[in-house]
DSSP file (Angstrom, degrees, kcal/mol; ACC not computed):
  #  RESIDUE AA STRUCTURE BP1 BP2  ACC     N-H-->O    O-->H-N    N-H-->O    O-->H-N    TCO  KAPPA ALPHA  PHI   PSI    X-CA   Y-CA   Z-CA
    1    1 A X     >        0   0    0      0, 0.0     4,-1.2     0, 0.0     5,-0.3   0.000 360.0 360.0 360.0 -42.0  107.5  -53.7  113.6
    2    2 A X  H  >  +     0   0    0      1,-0.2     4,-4.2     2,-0.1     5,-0.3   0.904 360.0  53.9 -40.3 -41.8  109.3  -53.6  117.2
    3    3 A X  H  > S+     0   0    0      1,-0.2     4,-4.1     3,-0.2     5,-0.3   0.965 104.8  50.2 -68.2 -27.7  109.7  -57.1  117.2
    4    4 A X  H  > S+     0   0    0      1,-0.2     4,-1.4     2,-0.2     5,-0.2   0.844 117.6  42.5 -76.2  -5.8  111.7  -57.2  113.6
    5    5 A X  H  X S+     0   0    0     -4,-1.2     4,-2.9     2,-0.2    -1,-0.2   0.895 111.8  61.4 -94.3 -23.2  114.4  -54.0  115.1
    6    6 A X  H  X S+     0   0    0     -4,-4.2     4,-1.6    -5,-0.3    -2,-0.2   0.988 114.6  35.3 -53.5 -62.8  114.4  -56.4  118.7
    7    7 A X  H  X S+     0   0    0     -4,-4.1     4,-1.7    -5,-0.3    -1,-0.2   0.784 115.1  52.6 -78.5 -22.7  115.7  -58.7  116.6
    8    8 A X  H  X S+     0   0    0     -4,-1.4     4,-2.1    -5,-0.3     5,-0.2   0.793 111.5  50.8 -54.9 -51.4  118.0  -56.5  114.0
    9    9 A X  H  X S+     0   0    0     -4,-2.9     4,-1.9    -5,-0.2    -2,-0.2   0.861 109.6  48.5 -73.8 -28.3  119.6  -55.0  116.8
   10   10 A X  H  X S+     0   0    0     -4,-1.6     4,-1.1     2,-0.2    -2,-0.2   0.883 109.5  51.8 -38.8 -66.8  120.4  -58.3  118.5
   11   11 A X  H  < S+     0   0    0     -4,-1.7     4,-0.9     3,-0.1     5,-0.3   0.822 106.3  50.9 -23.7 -63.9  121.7  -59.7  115.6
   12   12 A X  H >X S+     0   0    0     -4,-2.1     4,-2.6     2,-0.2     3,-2.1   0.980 117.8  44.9 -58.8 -79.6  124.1  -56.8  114.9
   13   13 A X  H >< S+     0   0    0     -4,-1.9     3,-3.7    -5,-0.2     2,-3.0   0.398 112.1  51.8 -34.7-107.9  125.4  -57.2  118.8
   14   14 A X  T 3X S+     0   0    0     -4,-1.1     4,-0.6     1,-0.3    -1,-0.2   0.068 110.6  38.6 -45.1  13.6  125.6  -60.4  118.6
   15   15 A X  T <4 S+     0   0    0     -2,-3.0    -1,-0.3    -3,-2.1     4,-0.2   0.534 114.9  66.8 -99.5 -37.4  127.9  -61.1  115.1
   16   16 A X  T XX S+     0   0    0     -3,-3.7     4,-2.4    -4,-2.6     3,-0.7   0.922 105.9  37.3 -66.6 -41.2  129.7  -58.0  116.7
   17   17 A X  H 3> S+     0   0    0     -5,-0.4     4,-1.8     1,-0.2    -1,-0.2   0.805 109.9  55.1 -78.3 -25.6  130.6  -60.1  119.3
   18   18 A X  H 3< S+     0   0    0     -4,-0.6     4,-0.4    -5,-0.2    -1,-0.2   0.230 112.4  51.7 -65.1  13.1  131.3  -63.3  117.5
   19   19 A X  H <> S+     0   0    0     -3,-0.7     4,-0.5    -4,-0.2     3,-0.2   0.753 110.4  42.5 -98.1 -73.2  133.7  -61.0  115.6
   20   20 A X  H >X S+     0   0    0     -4,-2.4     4,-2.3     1,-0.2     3,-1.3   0.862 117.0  53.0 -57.7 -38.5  135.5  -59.6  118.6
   21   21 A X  H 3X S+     0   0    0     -4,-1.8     4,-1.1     1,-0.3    -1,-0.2   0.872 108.1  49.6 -62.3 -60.8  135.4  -63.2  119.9
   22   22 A X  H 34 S+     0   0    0     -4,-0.4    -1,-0.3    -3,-0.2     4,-0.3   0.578 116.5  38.9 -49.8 -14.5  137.0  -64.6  116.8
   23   23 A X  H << S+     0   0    0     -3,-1.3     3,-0.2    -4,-0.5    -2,-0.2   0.828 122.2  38.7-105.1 -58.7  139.9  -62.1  116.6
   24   24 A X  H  < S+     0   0    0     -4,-2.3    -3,-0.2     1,-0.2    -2,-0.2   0.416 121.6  47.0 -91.0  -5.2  140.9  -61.8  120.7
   25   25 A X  S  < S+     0   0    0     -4,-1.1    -1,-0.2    -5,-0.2    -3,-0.1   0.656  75.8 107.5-106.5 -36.5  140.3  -65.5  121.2
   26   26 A X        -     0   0    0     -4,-0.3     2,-0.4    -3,-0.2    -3,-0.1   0.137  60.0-112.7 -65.6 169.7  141.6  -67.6  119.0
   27   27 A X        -     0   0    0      2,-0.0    -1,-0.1     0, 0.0     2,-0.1  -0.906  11.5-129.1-130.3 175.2  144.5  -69.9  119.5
   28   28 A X        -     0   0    0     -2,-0.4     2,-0.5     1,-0.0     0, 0.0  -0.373  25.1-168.0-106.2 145.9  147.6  -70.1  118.3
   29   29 A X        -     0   0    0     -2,-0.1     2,-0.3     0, 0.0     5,-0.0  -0.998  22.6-122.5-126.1 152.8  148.7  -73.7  116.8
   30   30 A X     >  -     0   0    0     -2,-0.5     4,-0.6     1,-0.2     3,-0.3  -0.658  10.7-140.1 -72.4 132.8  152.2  -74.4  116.0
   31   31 A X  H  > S+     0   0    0     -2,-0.3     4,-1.4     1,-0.2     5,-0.3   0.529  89.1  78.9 -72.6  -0.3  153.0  -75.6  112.3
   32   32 A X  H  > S+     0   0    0      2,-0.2     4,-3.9     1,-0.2     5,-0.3   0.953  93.4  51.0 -53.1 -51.6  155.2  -77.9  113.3
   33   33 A X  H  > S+     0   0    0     -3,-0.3     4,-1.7     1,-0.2    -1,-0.2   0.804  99.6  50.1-104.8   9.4  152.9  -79.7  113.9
   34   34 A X  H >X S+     0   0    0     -4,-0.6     4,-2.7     2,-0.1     3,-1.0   0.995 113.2  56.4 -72.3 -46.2  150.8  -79.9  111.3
   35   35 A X  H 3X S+     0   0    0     -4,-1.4     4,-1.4     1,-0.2     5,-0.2   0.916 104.3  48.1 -30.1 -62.0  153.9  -80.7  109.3
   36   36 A X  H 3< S+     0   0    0     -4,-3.9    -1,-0.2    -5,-0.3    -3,-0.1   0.877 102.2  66.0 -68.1 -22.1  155.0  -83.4  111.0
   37   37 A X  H X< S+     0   0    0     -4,-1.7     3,-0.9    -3,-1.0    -2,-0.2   0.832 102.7  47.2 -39.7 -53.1  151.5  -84.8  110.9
   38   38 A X  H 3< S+     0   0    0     -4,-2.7    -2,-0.2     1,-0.2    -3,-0.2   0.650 110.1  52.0 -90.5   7.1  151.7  -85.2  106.9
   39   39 A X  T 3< S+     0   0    0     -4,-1.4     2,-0.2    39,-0.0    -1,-0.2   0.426  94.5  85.4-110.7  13.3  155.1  -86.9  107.0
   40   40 A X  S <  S-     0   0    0     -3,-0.9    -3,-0.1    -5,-0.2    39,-0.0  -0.598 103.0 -96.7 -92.7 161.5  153.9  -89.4  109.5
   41   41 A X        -     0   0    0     -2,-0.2    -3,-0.1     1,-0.1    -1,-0.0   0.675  38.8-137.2 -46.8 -29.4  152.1  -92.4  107.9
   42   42 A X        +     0   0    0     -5,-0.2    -1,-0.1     1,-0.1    12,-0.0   0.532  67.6 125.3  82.1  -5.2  148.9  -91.2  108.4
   43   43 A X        -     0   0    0      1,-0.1    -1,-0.1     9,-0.0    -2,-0.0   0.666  55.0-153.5 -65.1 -23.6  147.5  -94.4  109.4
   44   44 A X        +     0   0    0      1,-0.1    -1,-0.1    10,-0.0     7,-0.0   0.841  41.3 144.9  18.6  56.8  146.1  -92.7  112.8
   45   45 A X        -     0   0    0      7,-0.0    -1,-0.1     6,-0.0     6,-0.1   0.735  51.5-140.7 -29.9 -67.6  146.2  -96.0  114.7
   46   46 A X        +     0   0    0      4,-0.3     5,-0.1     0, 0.0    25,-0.1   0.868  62.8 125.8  55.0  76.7  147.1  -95.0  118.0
   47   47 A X        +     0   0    0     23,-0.2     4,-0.1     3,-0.0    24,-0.0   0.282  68.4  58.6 -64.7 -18.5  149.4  -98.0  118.3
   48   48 A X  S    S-     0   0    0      2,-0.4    23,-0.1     1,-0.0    21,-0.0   0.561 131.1 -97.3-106.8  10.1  152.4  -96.1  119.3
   49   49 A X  S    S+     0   0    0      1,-0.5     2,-0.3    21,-0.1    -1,-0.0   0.299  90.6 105.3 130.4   9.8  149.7  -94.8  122.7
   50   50 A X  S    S-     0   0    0      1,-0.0     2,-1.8     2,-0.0    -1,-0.5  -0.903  82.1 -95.6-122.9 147.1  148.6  -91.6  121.2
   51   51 A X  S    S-     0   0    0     -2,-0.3     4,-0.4     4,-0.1     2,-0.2  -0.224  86.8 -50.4 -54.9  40.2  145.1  -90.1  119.4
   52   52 A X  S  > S-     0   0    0     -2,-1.8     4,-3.1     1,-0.2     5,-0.2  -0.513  85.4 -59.3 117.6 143.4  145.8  -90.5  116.0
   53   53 A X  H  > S+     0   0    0      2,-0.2     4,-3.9    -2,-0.2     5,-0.3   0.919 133.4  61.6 -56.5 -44.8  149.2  -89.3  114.0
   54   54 A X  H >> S+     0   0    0      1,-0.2     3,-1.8     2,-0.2     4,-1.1   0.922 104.5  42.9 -50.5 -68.9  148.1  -85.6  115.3
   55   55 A X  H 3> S+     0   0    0     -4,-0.4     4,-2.0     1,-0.3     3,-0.3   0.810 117.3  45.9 -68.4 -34.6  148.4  -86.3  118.9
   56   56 A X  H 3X S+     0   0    0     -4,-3.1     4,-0.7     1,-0.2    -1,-0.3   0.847 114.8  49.2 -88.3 -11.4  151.9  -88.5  118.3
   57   57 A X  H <X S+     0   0    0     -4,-3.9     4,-1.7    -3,-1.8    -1,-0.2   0.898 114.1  49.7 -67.4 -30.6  153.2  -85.4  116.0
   58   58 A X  H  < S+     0   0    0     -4,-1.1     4,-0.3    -5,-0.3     5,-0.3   0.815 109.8  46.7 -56.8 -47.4  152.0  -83.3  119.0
   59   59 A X  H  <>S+     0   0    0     -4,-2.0     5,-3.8    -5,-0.2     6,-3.3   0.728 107.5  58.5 -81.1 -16.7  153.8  -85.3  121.6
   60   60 A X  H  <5S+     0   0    0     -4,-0.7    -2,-0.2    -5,-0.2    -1,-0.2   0.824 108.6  42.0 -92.4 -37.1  156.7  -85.2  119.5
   61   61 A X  T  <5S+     0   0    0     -4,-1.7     2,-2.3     1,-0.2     4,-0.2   0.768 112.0  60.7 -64.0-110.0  157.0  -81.0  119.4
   62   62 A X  T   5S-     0   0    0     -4,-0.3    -2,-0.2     1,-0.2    -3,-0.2   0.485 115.5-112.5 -25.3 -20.5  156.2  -81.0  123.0
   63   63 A X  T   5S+     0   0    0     -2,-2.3    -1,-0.2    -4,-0.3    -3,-0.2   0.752  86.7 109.2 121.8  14.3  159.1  -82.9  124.2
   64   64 A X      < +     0   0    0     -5,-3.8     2,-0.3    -6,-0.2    -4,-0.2   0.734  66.8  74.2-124.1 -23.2  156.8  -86.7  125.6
   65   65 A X        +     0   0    0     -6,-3.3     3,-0.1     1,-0.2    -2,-0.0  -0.769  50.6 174.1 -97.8 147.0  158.1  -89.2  122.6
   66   66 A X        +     0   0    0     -2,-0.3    34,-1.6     1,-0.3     2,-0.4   0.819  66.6  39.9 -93.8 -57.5  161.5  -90.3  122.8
   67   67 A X  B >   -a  100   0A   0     32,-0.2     3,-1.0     1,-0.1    -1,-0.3  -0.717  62.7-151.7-106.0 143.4  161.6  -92.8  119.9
   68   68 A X  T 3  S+     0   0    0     32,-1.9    33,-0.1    -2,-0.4    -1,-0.1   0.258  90.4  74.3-103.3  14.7  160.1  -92.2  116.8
   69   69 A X  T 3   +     0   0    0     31,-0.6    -1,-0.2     1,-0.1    32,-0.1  -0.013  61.5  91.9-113.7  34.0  159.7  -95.6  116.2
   70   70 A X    <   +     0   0    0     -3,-1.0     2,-1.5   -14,-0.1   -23,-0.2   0.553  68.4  99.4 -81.4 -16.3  156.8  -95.9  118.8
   71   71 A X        -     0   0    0      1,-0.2    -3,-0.0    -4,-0.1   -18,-0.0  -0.464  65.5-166.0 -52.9 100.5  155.0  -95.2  115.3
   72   72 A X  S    S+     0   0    0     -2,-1.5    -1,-0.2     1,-0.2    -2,-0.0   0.991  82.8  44.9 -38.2 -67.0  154.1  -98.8  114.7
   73   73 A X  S    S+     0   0    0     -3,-0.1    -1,-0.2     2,-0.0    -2,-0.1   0.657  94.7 124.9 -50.9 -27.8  153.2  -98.3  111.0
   74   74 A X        -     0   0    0      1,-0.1     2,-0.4     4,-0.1   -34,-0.1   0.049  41.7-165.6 -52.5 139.4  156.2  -96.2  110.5
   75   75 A X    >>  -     0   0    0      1,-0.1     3,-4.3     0, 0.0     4,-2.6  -0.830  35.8-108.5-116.6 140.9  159.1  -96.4  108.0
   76   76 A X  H 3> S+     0   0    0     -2,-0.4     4,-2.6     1,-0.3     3,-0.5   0.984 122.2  58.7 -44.8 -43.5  162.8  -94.8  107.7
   77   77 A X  H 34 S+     0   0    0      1,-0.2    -1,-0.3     2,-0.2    -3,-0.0   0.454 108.6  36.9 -76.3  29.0  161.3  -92.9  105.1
   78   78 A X  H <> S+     0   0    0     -3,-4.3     4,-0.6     3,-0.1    -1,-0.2   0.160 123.2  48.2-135.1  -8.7  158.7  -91.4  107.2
   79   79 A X  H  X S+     0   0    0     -4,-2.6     4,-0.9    -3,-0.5    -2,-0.2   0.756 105.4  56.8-113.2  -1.0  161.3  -91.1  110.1
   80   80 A X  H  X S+     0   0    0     -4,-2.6     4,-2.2    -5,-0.4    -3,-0.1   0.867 103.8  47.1 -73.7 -55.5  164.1  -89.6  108.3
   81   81 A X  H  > S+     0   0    0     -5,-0.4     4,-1.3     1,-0.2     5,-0.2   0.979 109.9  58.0 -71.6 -51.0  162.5  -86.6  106.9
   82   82 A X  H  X S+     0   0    0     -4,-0.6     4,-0.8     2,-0.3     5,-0.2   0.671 109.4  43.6 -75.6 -24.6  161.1  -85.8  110.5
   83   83 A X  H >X S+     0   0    0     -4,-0.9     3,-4.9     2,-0.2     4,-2.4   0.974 108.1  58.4 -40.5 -81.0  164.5  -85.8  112.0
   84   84 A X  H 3X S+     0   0    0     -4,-2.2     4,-1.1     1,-0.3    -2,-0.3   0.667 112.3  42.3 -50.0 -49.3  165.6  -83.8  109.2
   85   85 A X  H 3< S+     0   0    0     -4,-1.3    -1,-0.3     2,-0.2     4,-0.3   0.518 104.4  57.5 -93.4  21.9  163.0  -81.2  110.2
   86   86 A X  H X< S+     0   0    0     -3,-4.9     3,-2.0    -4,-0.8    -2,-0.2   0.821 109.7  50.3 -56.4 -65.4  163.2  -81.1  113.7
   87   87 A X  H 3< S+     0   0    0     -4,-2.4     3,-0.3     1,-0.2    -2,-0.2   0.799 118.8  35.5 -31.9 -58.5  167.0  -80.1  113.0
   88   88 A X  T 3< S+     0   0    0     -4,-1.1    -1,-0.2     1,-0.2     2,-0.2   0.604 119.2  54.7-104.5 -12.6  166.3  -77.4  110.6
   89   89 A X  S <  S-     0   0    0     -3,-2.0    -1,-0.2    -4,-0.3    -2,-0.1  -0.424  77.4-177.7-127.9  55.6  163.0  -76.3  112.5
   90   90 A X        -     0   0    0     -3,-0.3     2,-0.3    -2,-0.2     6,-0.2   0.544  34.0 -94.4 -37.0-168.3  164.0  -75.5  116.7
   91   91 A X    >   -     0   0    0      4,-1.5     3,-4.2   -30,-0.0     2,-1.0  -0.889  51.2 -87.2 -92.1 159.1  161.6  -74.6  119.5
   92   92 A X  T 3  S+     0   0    0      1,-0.3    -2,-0.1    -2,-0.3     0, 0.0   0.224 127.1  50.1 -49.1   8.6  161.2  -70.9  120.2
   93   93 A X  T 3  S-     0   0    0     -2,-1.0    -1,-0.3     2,-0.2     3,-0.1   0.422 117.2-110.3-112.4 -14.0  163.9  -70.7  122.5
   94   94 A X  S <  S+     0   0    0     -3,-4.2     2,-0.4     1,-0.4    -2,-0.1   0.297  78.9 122.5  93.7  -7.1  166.1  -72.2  120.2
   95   95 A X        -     0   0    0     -4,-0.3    -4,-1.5     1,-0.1    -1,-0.4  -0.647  60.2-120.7 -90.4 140.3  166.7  -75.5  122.0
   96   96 A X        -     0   0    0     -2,-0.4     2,-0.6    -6,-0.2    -1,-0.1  -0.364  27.6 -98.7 -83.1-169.1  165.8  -78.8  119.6
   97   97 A X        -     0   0    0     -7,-0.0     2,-0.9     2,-0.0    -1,-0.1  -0.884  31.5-122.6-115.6 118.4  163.5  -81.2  120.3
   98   98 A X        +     0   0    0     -2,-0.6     2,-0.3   -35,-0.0    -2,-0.0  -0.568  53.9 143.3 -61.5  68.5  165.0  -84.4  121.8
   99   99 A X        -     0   0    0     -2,-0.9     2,-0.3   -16,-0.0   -32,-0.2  -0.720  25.1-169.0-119.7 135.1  163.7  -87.7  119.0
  100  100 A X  B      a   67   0A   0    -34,-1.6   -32,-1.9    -2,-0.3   -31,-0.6  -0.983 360.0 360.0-119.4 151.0  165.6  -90.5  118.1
  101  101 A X              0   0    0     -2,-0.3   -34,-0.1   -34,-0.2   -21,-0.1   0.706 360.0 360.0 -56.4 360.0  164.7  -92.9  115.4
């Protein structure tokens, strides 16, 4: 009977702490770039030198692609709208994000 309250009580701590752990821990991601993920091609290539349409949507919020036609696969209609929501969509300071098509 010890062993099954050793383990009851264990349990309870530990989930108490994967609780506090989930809450105080987690990290923040930007929607930009998941957004800018699903209006890229989706091919996740890495031709234009990055992991995959996430990493080049990533690199494109963070300030490291210049042209947004290092997307091989990429089309005006897949680079048009991502202008168009850079403009409407800053960084938190209010300065945009430097892309050209």
């Amino acid at each position: 009977m010890a062993a099954f309250i050793t383990l009851g009580v264990m349990g309870l701590v530990l989930g108490l702490g994967l609780a506090f752990a989930a809450d105080y821990l987690k990290v923040e991601i930007d929607e930009r770039i998941q957004t800018i993920t699903d209006l890229l091609p989706q091919y996740n290539c890495g031709a234009c030198g990055f992991p995959g349409c996430a990493g080049f949507a990533e690199g494109i919020v963070e300030g490291t692609v210049e042209k947004l036609t290092d997307c091989k696969p990429g089309k005006d209609e897949h680079y048009n709208p991502i202008l168009e929501y850079i403009k409407d969509h800053p960084n938190p300071d209010g300065s945009l994000i430097k892309v050209i098509k």
